[in-house]
C-alpha positions as CSV (number, residue, x, y, z in Angstrom):
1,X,0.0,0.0,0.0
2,X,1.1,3.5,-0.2
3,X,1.9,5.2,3.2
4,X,2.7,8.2,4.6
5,X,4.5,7.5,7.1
6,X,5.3,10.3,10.8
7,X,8.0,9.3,13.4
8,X,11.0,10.6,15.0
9,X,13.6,7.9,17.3
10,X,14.8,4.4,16.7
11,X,11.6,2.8,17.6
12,X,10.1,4.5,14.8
13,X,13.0,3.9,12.6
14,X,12.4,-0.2,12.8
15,X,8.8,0.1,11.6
16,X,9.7,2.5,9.1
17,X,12.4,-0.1,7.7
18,X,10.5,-3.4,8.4
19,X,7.7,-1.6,6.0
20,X,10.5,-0.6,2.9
21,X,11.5,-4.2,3.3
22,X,7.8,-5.5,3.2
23,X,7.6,-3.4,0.0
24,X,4.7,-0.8,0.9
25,X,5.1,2.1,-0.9
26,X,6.4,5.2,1.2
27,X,5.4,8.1,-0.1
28,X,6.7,10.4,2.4
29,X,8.2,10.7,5.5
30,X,7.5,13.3,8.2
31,X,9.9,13.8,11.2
32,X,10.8,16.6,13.8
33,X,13.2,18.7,13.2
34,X,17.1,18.4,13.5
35,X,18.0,19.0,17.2
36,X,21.0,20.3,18.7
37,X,22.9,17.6,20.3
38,X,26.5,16.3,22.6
39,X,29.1,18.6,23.7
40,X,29.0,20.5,20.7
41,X,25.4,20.7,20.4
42,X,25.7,19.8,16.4
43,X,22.3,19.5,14.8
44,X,21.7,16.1,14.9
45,X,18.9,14.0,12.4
46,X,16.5,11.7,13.9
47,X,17.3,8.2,13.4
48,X,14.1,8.1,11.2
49,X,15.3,11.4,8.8
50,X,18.6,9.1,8.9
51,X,17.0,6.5,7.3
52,X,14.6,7.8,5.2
53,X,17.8,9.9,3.7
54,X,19.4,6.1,2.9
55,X,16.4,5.3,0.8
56,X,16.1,8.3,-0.7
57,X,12.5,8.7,0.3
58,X,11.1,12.3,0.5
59,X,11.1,13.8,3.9
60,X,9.7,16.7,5.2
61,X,10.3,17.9,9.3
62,X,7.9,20.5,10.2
63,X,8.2,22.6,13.7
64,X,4.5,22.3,14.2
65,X,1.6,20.2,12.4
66,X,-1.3,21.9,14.2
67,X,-2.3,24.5,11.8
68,X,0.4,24.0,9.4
69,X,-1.1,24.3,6.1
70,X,2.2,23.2,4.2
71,X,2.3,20.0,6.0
72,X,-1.7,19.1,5.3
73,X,-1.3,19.7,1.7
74,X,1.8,18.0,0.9
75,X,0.3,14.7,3.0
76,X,-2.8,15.2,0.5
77,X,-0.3,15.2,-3.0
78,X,0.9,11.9,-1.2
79,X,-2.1,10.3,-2.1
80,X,-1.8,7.9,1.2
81,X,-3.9,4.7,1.4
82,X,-2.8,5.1,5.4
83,X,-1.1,7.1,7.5
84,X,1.4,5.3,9.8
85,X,2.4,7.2,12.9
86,X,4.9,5.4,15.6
87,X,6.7,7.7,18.3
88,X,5.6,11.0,16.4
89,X,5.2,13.0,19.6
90,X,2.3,15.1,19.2
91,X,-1.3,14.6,18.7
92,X,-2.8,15.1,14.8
93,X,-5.7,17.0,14.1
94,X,-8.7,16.0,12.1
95,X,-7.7,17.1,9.4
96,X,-4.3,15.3,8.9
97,X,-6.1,12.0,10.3
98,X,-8.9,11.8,7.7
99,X,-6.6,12.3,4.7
100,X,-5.8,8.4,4.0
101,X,-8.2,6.5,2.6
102,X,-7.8,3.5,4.8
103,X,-7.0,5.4,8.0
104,X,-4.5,6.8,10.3
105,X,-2.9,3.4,12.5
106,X,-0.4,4.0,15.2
107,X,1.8,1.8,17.3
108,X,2.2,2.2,20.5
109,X,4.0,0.5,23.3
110,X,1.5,-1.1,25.7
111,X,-1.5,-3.2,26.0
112,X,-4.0,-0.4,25.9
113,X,-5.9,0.9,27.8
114,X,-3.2,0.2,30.0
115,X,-0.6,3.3,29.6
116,X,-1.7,5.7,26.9
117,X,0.1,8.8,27.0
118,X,4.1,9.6,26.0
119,X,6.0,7.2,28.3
120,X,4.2,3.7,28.4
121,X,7.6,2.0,28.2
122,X,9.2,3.5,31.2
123,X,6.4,3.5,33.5
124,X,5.6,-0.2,32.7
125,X,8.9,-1.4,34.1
126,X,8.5,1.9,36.8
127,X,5.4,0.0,38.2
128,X,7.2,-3.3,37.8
129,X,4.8,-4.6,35.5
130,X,5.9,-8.2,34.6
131,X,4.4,-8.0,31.2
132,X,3.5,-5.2,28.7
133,X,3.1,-5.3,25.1
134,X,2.4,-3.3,21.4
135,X,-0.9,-2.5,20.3
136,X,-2.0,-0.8,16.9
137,X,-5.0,1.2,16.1
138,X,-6.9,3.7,14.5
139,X,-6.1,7.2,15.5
140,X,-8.8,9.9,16.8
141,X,-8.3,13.2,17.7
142,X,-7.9,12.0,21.7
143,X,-4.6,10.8,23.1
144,X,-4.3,7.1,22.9
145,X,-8.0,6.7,22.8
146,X,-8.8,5.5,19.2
147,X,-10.6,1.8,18.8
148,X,-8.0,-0.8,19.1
149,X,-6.8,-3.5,16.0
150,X,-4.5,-6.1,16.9
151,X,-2.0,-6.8,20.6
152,X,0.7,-8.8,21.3
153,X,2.0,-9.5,24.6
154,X,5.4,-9.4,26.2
155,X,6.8,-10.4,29.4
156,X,9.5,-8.0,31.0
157,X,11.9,-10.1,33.1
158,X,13.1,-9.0,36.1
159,X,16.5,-7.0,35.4
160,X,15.4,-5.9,32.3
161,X,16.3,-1.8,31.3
162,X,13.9,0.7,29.6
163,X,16.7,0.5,26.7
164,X,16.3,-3.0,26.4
165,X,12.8,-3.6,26.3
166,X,12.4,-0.7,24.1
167,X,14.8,-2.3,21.3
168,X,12.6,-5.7,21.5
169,X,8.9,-3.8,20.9
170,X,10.7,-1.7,18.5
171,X,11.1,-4.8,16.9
172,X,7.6,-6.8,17.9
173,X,5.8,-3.0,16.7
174,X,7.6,-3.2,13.6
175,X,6.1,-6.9,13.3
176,X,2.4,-6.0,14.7
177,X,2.4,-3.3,11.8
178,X,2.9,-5.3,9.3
179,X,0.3,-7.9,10.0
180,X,-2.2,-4.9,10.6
181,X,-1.5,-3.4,7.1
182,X,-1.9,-6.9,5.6
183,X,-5.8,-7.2,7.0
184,X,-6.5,-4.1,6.2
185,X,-5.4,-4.5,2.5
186,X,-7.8,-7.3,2.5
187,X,-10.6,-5.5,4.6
188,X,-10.6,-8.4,7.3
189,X,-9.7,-6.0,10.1
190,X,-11.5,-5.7,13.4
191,X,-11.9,-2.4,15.3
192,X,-12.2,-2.8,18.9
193,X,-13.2,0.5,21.1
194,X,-11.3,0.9,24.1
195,X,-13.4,0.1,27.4
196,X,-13.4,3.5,29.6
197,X,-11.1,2.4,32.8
198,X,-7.7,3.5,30.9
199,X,-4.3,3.9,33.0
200,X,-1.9,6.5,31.5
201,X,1.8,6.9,31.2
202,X,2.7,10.9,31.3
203,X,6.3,12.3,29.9
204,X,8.7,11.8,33.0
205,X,9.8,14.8,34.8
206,X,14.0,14.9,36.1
207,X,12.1,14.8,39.6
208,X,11.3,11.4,39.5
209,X,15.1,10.6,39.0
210,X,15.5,11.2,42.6
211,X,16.0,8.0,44.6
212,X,13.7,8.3,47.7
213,X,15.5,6.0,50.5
214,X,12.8,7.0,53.4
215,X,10.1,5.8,51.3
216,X,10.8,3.3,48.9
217,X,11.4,-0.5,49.1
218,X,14.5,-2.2,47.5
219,X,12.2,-3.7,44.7
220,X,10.9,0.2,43.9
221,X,14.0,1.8,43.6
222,X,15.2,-1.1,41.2
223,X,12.4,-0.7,39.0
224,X,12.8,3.1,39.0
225,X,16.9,2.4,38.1
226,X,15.8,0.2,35.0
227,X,13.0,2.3,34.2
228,X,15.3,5.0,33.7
229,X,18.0,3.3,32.3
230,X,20.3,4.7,29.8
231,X,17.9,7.7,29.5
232,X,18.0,9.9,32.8
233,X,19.4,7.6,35.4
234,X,18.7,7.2,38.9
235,X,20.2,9.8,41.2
236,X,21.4,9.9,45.1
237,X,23.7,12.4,47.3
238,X,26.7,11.3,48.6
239,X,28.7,14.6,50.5
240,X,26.5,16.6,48.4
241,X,27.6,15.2,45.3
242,X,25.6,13.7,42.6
243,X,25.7,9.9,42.0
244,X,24.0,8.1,39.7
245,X,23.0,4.3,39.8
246,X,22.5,2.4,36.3
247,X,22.1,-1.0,37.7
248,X,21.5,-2.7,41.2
249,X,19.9,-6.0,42.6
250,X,17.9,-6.8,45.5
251,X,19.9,-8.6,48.4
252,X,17.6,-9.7,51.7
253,X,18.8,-9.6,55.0
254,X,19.5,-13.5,54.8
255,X,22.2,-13.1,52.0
256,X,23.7,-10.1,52.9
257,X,24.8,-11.7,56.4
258,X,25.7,-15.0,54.8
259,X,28.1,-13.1,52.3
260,X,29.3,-10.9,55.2
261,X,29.2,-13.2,58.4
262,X,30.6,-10.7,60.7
263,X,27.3,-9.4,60.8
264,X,25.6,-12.1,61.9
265,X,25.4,-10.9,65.9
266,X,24.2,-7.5,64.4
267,X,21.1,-9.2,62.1
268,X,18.3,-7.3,63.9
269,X,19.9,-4.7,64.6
270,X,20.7,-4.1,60.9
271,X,16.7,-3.8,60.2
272,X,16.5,-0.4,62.3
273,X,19.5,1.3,60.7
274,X,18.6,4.3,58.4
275,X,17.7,3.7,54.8
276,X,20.1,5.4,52.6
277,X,23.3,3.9,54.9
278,X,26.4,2.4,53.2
279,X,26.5,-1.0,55.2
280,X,29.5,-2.0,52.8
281,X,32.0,-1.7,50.4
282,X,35.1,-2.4,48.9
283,X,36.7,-2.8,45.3
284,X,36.6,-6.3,45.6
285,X,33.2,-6.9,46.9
286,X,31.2,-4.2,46.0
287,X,28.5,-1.5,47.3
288,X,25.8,-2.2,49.4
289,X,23.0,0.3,50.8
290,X,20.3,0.1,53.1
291,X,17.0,0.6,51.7
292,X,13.6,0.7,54.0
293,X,13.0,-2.7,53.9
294,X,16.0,-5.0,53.2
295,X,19.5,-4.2,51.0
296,X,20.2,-3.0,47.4
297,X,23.8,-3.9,45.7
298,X,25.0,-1.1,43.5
299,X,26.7,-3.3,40.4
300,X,26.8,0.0,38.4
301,X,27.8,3.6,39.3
302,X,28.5,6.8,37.8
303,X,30.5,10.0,39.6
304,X,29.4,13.6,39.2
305,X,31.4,14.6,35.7
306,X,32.6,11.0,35.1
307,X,31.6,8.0,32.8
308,X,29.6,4.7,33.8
309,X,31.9,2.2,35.0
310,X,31.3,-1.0,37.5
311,X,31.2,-0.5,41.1
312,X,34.6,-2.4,41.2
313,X,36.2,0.2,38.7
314,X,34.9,3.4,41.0
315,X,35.6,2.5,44.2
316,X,38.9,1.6,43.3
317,X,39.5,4.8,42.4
318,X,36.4,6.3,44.4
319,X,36.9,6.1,48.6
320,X,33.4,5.3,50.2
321,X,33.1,4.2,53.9
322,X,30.2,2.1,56.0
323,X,28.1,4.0,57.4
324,X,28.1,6.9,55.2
325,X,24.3,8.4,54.0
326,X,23.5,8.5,50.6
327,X,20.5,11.4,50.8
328,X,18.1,13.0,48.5
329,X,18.1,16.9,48.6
């Protein structure tokens, strides 16, 4: 079919390549504009412009779409039989939705209702959801609301990042879209409306970053490290200087006084020490923090002004002592 096709980051850029490969027709490509980016804050394509440029498809990035006459007009000389929108970033008006004859279809990244909005990724593994999923559907004019076509579920295991489970529905959208383009060319698809109790998944704020040791189990402040993992990070104090933890793990009470048996005439003791207290750590054997209601080990770290690196690698050049608060300011 011929498509028109709107998305900006790599998750877009897999369904916009599994659908040249499946041989639709794309017609055009719309994408946001080139943003400044690093160090040298060089205008930087989106990985879909990147692609589109390697096919030599036509692109066009507007600054707006709302209102943007331009934009509606050359999306009409397209001709589209859909309109395929994945990780766009902004809601469509009417008029840009009705143009194609069979419809506007998005992907998006959760089993709706479950998690419309712009972050359904990151607040699935933030809520330590065990599964999530892609589902497609025809677009309205709402936010996420428009009647659903086909699902596919997928379990999240238990250390898994935001990165990583974004790369694998990038790739199980790219799929989902396909199969939902092949029963609409043959006018076998079903529309299903969304039932009214809908959960949603706003943009995150930099607050959220903040690790909250006085309130927050062990298992919350793992979920909100991969959640926000490689994106934003998870942040702590240490001497009033920013630290940032990219991956941890759970350790109960149990293990943490089998690995260190000195501990063992302290065990209740340890229960009623302050969360947010360094209970260990060495280069050899690692970092581990008290949380409110058992132990986290800190397997990867990063320094105010410095790069990632394992636990091992910091505190062999980093000096932090038991009994030392991380806090949140």
């Amino acid at each position: 079919m011929r498509i028109v096709f709107m998305g900006t980051p790599d998750f877009a850029k897999e369904s916009l390549e599994t659908l040249y490969n499946a041989n639709h027709e794309i017609a055009l490509v719309i994408t946001a504009p080139d943003k400044p980016k690093g160090r040298g804050m060089k205008l930087t394509a989106s990985p879909v412009k990147e692609y589109a440029i390697s096919k030599k498809l036509q692109i066009e990035q507007p600054e707006k779409i709302t209102g943007n006459n331009e934009i509606l007009e050359k999306i009409k000389q397209a001709n589209p039989d859909v309109l395929c929108v994945v990780a766009y970033g902004k809601i469509l008006p009417k008029e840009i939705l009705t143009i194609a004859k069979k419809g506007a279809i998005n992907v998006h990244g959760s089993l709706l209702p479950k998690y419309r909005g712009a972050a359904p990724i990151q607040w699935a593994i933030l809520n330590g959801e065990e599964k999530t999923g892609i589902t497609t559907m025809f677009m309205n004019e709402k936010l996420d609301e428009g009647d659903m076509l086909l699902k596919e579920e997928v379990k999240i295991s238990k250390d898994e990042t935001f990165g990583e489970l974004w790369q694998r529905l990038a790739k199980t959208g790219a799929n989902l879209l396909i199969e939902t383009l092949k029963l609409i060319e043959k006018n076998q698809i079903i529309a299903i409306p969304q039932p009214n109790e809908a959960t949603y998944a706003p943009k995150l704020s930099k607050e959220i970053a903040k690790i909250d040791w006085e309130n927050k189990t062990a298992g919350e402040i793992k979920n909100l490290v991969r959640g926000l993992n490689p994106i934003m990070g998870a942040y702590t104090f240490l001497n009033g200087t920013k630290i940032k933890f990219w991956k941890i793990d759970v350790v109960s009470y149990e293990e943490f006084i089998e690995k260190f048996n000195n501990f063992n005439e302290f065990a209740e003791r340890i229960k009623k020490i302050e969360p947010g207290t360094v209970m260990h750590a060495d280069p050899k054997q690692g970092l581990y923090v008290k949380t409110k209601d058992t132990i986290i080990s800190v397997l990867e770290i990063q320094g105010e002004n410095a790069k990632r690196m394992s636990i091992n690698e910091y505190l062999r050049g980093n000096e932090i002592r038991p009994m030392q608060m991380f806090e949140c300011y």
